[in-house]
C-alpha positions in Angstrom: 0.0 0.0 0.0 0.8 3.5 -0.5 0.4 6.2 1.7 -1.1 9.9 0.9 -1.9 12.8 2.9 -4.8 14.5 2.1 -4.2 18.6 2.9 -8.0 20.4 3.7 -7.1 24.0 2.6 -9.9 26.6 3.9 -10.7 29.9 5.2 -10.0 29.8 9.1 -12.2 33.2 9.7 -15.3 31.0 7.8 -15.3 28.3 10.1 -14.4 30.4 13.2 -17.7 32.7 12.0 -20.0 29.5 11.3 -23.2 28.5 13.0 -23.2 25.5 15.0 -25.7 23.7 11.9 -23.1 24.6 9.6 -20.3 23.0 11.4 -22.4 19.8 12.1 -23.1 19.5 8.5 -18.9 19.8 7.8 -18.4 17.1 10.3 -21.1 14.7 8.5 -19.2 15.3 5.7 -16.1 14.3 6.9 -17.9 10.8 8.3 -19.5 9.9 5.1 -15.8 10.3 3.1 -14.4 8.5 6.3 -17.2 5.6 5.8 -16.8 5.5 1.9 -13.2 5.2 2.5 -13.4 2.2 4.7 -16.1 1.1 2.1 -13.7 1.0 -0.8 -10.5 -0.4 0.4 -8.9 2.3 1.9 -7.3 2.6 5.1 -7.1 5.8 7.4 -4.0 5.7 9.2 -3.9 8.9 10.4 -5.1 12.7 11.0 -6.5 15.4 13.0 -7.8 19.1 12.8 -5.3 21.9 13.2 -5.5 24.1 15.4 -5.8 27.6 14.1 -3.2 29.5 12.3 -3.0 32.0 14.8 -1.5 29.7 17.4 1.3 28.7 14.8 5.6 29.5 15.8 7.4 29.5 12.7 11.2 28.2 13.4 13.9 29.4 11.1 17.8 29.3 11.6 20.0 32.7 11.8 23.5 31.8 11.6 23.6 29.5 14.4 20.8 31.1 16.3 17.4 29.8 16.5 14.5 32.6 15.1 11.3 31.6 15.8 8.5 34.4 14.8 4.4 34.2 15.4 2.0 33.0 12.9 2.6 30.5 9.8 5.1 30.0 7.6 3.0 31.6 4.4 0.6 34.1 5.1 -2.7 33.8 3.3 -6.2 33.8 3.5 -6.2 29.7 3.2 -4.4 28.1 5.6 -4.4 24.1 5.7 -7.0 23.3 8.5 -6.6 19.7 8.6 -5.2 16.3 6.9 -5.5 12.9 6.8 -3.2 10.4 6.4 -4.8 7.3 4.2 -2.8 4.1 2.6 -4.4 2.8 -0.4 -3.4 0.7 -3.6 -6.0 2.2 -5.8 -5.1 6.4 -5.6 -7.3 6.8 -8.8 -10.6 5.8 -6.8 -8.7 8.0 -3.8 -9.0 10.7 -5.4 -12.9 10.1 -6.7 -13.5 9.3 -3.1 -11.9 13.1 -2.1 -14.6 14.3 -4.2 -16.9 13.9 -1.3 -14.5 16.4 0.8 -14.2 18.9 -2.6 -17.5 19.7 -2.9 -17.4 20.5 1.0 -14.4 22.0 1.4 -13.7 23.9 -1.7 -10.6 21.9 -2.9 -8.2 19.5 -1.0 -4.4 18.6 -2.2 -3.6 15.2 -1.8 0.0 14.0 -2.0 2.1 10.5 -1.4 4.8 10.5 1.0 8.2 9.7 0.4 9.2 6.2 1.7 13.2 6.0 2.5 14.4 1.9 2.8 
């Protein structure tokens, strides 16, 4: 099996500003592409929400001193709000599967890791 991450870009201020019936509705979401997932092969190994951008350290080096400023790394009105982690052998049904989490979110990146033997 292979495994992928799946990046859920999004508007942080939109969530922080919706209604409890809206969020319910996201989280449904997210169960019915969990349960199709399972449905169809796939295997979630992994995931979480992130907590909000605003509570992000960036690190960076400065000679031999360690610089570590507020906020994210790239600032933007998307920030990546959440992942998942899934191993699969069949990434073309993957991706029809992320459909389910497109049409919710907007648009999610999905990418496979890099396995070092």
């Amino acid at each position: 099996m292979t495994e992928y991450v799946i990046l859920l870009p999004g508007n942080e201020s939109t969530w922080e500003n919706a209604s409890e019936e809206h969020r319910q509705a996201m989280y449904a979401k997210h169960a019915d592409f969990a349960k199709l997932l399972e449905e169809r092969g796939h295997k979630i190994s992994g995931g979480n929400e992130l907590q909000s951008s605003k509570t992000a350290k960036t690190v960076r080096m400065s000679g031999d001193a360690v610089q570590i400023t507020e906020g994210p790394y790239a600032e933007s009105v998307e920030q990546v709000t959440g992942y998942y982690v899934v191993d699969t052998d069949d990434f073309d049904d993957l991706l029809q599967v992320c459909g389910v989490l497109a049409g919710a979110e907007g648009a999610v990146e999905v990418r496979g890791t890099v396995t070092y033997t």
